[in-house]
Structures are given as structure tokens and as C-alpha cells.
C-alpha positions as CSV (number, residue, x, y, z in Angstrom):
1,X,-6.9,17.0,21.2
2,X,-6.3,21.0,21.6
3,X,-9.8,21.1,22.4
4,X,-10.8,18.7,25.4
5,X,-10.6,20.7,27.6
6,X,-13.6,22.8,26.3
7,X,-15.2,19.5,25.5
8,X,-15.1,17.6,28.6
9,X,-16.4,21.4,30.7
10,X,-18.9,21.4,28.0
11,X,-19.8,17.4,29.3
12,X,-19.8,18.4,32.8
13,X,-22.4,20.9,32.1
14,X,-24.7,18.6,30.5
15,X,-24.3,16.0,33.2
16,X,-25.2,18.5,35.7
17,X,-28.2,20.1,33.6
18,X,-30.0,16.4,33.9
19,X,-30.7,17.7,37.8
20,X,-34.4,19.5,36.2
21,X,-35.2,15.7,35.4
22,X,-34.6,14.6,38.8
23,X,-37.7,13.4,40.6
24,X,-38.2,13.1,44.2
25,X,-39.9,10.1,44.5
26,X,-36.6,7.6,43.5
27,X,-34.5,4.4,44.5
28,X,-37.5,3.0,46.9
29,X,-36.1,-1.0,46.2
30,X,-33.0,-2.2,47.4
31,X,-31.4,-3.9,44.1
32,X,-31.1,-2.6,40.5
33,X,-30.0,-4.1,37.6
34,X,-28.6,-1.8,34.6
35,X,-28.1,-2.1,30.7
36,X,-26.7,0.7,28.9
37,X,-24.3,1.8,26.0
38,X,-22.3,5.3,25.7
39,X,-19.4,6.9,23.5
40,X,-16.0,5.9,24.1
41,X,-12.5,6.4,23.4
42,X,-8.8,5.6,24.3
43,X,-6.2,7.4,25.1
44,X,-2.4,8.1,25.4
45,X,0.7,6.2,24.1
46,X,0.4,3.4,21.5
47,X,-2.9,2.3,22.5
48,X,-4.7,5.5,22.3
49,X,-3.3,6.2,18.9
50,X,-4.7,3.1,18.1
51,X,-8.0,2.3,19.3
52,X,-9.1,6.2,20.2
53,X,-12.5,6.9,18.7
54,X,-13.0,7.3,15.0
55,X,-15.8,7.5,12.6
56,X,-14.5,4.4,9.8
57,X,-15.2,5.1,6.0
58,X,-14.1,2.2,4.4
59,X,-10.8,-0.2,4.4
60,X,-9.3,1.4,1.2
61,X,-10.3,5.4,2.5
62,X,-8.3,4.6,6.1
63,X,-5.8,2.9,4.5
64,X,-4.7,4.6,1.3
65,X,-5.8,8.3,2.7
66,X,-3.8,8.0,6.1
67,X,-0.6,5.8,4.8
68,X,-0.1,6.0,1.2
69,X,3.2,8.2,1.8
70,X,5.1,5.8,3.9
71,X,7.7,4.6,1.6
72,X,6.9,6.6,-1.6
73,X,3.9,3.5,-2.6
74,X,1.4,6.7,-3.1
75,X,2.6,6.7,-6.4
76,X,0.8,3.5,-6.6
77,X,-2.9,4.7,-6.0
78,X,-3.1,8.5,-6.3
79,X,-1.5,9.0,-10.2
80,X,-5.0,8.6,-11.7
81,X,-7.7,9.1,-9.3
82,X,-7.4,11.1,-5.6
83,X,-10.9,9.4,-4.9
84,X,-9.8,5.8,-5.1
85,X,-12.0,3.3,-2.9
86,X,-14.2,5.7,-1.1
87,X,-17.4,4.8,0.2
88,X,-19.8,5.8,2.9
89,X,-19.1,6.4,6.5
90,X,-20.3,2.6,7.2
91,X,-19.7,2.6,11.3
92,X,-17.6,3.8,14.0
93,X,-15.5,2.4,17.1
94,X,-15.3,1.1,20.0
95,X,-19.1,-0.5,20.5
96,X,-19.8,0.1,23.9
97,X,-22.4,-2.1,25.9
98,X,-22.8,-1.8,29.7
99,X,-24.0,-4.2,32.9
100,X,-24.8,-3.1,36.2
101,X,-25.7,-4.9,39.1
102,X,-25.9,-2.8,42.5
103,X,-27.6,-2.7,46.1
104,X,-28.6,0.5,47.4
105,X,-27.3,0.6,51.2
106,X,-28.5,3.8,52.3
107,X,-29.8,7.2,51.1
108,X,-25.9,8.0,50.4
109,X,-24.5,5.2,49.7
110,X,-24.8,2.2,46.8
111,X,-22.7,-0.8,46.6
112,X,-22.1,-2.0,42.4
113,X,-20.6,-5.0,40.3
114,X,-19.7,-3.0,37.2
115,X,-19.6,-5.0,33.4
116,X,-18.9,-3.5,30.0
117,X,-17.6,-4.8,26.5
118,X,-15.6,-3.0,24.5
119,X,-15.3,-3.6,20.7
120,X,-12.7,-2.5,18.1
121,X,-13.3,-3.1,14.8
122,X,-10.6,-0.9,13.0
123,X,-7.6,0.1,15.0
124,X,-5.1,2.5,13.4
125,X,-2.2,0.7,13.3
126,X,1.3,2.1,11.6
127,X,1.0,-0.2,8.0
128,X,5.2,-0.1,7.9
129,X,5.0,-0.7,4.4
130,X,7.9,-3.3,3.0
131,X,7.5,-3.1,-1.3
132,X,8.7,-5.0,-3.8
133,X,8.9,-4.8,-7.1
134,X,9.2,-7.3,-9.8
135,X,8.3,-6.9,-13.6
136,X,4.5,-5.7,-13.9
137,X,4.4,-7.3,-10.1
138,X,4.2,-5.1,-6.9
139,X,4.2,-7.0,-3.6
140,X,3.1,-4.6,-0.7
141,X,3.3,-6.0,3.0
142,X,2.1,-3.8,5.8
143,X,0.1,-4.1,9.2
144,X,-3.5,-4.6,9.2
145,X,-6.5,-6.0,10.3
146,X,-5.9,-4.9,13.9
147,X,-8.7,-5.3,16.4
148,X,-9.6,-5.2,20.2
149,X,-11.9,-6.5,22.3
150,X,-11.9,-5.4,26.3
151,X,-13.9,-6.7,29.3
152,X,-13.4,-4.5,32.7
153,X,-15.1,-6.0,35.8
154,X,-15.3,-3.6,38.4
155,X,-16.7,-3.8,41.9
156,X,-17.7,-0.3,42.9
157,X,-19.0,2.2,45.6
158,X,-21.3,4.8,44.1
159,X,-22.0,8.2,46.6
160,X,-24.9,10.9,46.9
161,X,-22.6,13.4,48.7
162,X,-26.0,15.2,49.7
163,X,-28.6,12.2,49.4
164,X,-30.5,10.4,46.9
165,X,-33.4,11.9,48.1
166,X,-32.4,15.3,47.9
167,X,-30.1,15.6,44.7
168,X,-29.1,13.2,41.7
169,X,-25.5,14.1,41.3
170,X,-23.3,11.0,42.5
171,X,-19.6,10.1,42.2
172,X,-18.5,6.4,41.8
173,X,-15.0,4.8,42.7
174,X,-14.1,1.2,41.4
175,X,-11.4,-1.0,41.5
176,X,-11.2,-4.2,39.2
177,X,-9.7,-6.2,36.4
178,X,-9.9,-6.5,32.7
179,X,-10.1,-9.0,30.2
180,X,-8.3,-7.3,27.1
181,X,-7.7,-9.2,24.0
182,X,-5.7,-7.5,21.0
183,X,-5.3,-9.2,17.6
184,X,-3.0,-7.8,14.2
185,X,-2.0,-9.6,10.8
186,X,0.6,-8.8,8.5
187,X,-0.5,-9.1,5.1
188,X,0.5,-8.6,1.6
189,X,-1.0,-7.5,-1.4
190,X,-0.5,-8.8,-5.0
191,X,-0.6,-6.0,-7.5
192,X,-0.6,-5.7,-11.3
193,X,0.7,-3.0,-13.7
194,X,-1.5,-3.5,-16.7
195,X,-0.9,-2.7,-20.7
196,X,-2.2,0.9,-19.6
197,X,-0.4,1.2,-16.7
198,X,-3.1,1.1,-13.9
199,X,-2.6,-0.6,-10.8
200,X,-4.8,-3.6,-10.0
201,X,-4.9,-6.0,-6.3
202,X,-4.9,-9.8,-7.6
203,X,-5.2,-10.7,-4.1
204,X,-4.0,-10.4,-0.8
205,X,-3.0,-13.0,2.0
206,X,-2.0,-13.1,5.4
207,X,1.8,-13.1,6.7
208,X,1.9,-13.6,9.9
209,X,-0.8,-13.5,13.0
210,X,-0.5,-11.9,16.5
211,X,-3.0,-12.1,19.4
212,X,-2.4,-11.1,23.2
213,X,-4.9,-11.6,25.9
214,X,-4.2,-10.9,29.4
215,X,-5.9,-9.4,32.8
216,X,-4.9,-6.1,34.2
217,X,-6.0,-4.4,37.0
218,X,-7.1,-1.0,37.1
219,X,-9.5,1.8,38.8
220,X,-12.4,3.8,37.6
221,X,-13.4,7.3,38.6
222,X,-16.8,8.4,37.6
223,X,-19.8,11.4,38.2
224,X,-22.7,11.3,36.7
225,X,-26.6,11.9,37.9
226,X,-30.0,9.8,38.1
227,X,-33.5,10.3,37.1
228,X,-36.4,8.4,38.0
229,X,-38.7,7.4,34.6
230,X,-41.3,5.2,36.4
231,X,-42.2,3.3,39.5
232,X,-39.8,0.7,38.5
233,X,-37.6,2.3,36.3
234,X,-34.5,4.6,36.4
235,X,-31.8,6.2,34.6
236,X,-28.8,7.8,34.6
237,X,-25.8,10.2,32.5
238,X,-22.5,9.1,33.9
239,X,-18.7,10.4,33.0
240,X,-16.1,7.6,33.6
241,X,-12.4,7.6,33.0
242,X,-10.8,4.4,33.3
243,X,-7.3,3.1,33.5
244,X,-5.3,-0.8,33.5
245,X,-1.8,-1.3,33.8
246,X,-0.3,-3.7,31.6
247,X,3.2,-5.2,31.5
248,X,5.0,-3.8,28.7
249,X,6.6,-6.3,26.0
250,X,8.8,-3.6,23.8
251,X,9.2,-6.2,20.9
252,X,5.8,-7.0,20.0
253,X,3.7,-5.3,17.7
254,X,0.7,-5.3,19.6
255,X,0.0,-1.8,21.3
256,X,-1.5,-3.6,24.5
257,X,2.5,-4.5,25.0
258,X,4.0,-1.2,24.1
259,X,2.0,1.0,26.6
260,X,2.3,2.3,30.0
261,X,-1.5,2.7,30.5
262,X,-4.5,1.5,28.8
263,X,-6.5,4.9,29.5
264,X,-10.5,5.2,28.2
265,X,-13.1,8.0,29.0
266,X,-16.6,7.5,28.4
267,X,-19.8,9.6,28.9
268,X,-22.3,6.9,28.9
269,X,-26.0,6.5,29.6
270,X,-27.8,3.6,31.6
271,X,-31.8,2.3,32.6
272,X,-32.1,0.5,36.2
273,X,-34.6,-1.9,37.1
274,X,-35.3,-1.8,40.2
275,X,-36.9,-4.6,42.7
């Protein structure tokens, strides 16, 4: 993170070079609706180690790669080959998808219900290994299978601080509340020490479950600008940080109960239809 500072000037910039796109003739109907997507991640405490950003490789190259030192159990699955279970980058997370439904008050001044779904596939999660040995047997239990899903719904007030008409750069305050559901298994894996002594997974079953859902409430401060594509169609590039307060349950595994904020910055993109 040494460099995001550099990164988030370097977003700035971009949002403010979108003013050459910005066309005169705009926002001439009074509602909009607004579907978009953009590139997301969390930050800070247990939460933001967990669901920030990340490009995902495959189960075996996250797992093995950033946790086979906890508890000596590399010597498991890196004596013969440093390559075990790669594959592909296959996806990244969170999915980001975006709903907008807004009036436009004045030349200054709109007036927004704000929706988005967040998706987390693949959070990091701290495996803890526990391993047991017996005979040509190896039980391995660690955390896994951790995923999130969060739903903010935000009113908010979005302002031209010089006029829709005569520049596109806005800022956006909202206030709101968000569905956030977080889900983690303990598992174990059966392994097997064969007659030459490689490692092989039987199978692996689930321990124990966890799932938390709750509502939080939280703010959202955002700037981005707008471009007008056609008569009835707009757009916009918009930087949003985002932050829910959730009530912190020390003893629980799940990260949405171990952190002081649930933090997320975004720079997303939208297209308005207007009427």
C-alpha cells in the first residue's frame, strides 16, 4: 500500500481529464436511471486484509503459496515440486454491480437512491492450520471457503459546485445502510503418504460453518464527472470511499465481527437514462 498515494493522485487526474468529453447540451429530463460496474477493494483491519482486491489463481496456488509455512505443513507440498496446483489467473474480487435512481432538482443540485452488490468469492482468511499425523495418514484442518456478499443502500445528494451546464465535475454525499453477509468453513483434509512417499488429498470435508448477516449504517463520499453520449443517454467516472460501522464480536472468526470499520474505495463507471 506504499504506493496509494501516487495511485489515487494518479485517479484524480483521470477523473478530472474526462472534462474534454463533457458536452454542453446535458441533463435536459428530470429523472435518470443508472447501471454500472467499477473496481473495488476493502480496506483496514481484519476485513481489509480479507476481502481487499486480489487477482485469484486457483484454490491450491492461494492456499499452498500464501500458507504452507504456518505450522511447518510446507514440508508436505513443496519437497517435490515448488509448482504444485498452479493454474491460470481464472478471476478476480469483489464483483461490483451498480443501481442508480436520481432526480435532477436544479442545475446544481441532484437528489439519488444509491444501490450496489458486492461479491467475494475468495477472501484471504488466516488457514490456522491444526495437523495430525497418524501412520501414512495426515489430517490438516484450517479456515477456508470464506466469502462475502454486501448490499449498501444509500440515499444521496450529488452537487455541480459550478453548474451542470457549465462544468461536469460533481461531488456526492450519502448516508445509508448495508446489508453485509459474511460466510467461513473449517475444513479438513485427508492426506496419504504413498509407497514413494508423495503426498495425496483422499478427500476433504467440512468442520464446522459460520455465517453473519447484519445492517450497518454508514456514509459515502464521492467526486466524479459526467458526459453526455446521446439525447437520452449519459455517463459518468466517479471515485467513492465508503464506510459502515459494525458491532464488534472479538470471539468470532468472521472478520465482519473483528473490525472497527468496514472501509471500501471504488473508482467506478455508470450510463444514465434519462426521461
Amino acid at each position: 500500500m506504499k504506493y496509494m498515494k501516487k495511485i489515487l493522485l494518479f485517479i484524480v487526474l483521470i477523473i478530472f481529464s474526462f472534462s474534454s468529453l463533457y458536452s454542453q447540451e446535458k441533463f435536459n429530463k428530470s429523472f435518470y436511471i443508472g447501471l454500472g460496474t467499477g473496481v473495488s477493494t476493502y480496506l483496514g483491519g481484519d476485513f481489509g486484509s480479507r476481502f481487499a482486491f486480489r487477482v485469484s489463481n486457483s484454490y491450491y496456488d492461494n492456499y499452498y503459496d500464501n500458507y504452507y509455512y504456518n505450522n511447518n505443513y510446507h514440508r508436505y507440498y513443496n519437497r517435490y515440486n515448488d509448482n504444485y496446483g498452479r493454474e491460470p489467473i481464472s478471476s478476480y474480487d469483489p464483483l461490483q454491480f451498480d443501481l442508480v435512481v436520481g432526480l435532477k432538482a436544479s442545475k446544481l443540485m441532484a437528489f439519488e437512491l444509491q444501490t450496489s452488490v458486492f461479491w467475494h468469492s475468495n477472501g484471504r482468511v488466516d488457514p490456522q492450520f491444526d495437523v495430525t499425523e497418524n501412520g501414512n495418514y495426515t489430517y490438516v484442518d484450517r479456515y477456508a471457503n470464506s466469502t462475502l456478499v454486501a448490499v449498501p443502500i444509500m440515499a444521496a445528494v450529488k452537487i455541480y459546485p459550478l453548474g451542470a451546464i457549465n462544468s461536469p465535475f460533481y461531488l456526492s454525499a450519502a448516508v445509508g445502510v448495508q446489508y453485509t453477509h459474511e460466510s467461513l468453513q473449517r475444513v479438513r483434509s485427508v492426506e496419504y503418504i504413498d509407497y514413494y512417499g508423495y503426498d495425496n488429498q483422499l478427500y476433504e470435508y467440512p468442520l464446522a460453518e459460520w455465517n453473519g448477516e447484519e445492517w450497518y449504517k454508514g456514509i459515502k463520499l464521492s467526486m466524479g464527472v459526467s458526459y453526455n453520449l446521446f439525447q437520452y443517454l449519459s455517463g459518468d467516472v466517479e471515485l467513492a470511499f465508503s464506510n459502515f460501522f459494525p458491532v464488534r464480536w472479538n470471539d468470532s472468526p468472521l472478520a465482519m465481527y473483528r473490525s472497527r470499520n468496514i472501509s471500501n474505495i471504488s473508482l467506478g463507471t455508470k450510463i444514465y437514462f434519462r426521461f
